[in-house]
C-alpha positions in Angstrom: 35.6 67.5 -10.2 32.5 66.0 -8.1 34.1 62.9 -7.0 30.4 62.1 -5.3 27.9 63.3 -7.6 24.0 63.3 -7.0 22.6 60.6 -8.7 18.7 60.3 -9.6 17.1 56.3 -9.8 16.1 55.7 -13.9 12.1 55.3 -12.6 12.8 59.1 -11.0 9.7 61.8 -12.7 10.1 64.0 -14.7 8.9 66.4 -12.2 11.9 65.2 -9.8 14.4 66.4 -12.8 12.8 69.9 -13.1 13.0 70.3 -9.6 17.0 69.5 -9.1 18.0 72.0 -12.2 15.9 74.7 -10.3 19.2 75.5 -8.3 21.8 77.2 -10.6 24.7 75.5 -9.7 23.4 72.1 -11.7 24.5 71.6 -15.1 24.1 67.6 -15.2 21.7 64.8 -14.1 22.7 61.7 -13.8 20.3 58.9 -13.9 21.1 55.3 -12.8 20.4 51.6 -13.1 19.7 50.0 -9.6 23.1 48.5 -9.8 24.6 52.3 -10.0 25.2 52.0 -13.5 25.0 55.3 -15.9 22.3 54.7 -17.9 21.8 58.5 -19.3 22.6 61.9 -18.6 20.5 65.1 -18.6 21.2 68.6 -19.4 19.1 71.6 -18.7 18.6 71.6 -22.8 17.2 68.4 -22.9 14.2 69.6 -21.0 13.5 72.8 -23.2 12.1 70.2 -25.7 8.5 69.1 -24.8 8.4 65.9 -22.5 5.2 63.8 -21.7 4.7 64.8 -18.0 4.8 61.0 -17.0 8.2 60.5 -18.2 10.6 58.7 -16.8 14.1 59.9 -16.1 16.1 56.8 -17.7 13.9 57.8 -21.2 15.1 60.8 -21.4 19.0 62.6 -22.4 21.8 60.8 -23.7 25.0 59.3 -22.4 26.5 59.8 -26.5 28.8 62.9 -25.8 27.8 63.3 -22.3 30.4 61.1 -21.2 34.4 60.2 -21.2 37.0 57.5 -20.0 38.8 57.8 -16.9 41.8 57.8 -19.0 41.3 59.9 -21.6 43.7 62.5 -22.1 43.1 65.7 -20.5 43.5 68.4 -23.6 41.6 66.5 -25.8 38.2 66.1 -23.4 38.7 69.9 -22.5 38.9 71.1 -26.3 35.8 68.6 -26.7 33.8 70.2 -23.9 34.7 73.9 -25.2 33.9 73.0 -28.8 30.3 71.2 -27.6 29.3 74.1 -24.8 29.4 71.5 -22.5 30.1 72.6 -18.7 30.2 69.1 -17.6 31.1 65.1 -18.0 30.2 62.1 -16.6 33.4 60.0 -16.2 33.0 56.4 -17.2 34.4 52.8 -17.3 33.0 52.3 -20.6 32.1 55.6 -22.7 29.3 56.2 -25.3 29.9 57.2 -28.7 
């Protein structure tokens, strides 16, 4: 668990998104709201698909299965993660569907 995660302002570049999956070790984006607040979540995947180069990073991913509740239960995230290929969460007060 990342208990301080790198987070990247909504208004980030696309280019700015490319750049921080270039290390290995990243598997999840996390874009923000000035305020902190998740607004999306981005996965190496979602930039295989083509992308106008002046995107910005809020209008792109998805929080919908990229995210859980602090107090979800354990086993049940885990099977979700396995079952989706996911490596990685983004723990939330308020989950997407």
């Amino acid at each position: 668990m990342i208990r301080f995660p790198k987070t990247h302002n909504a208004r980030s570049r696309l280019a700015e998104i490319v750049a921080f999956f270039a290390d290995d070790h990243v598997h999840l984006a996390l874009i923000v709201d000035p305020d902190g607040l998740l607004v999306t979540t981005i996965e190496r995947l979602d930039l295989a698909v083509p992308v106008n180069g002046c995107a910005r990073a809020g209008e792109l991913g998805t929080r919908a299965g990229g995210t859980a509740g602090p107090t979800g239960p354990l086993g049940v995230t885990t099977v979700a993660l396995l079952r989706a290929r996911r490596r990685r969460l983004a723990i939330v007060t308020s989950p997407a569907d």
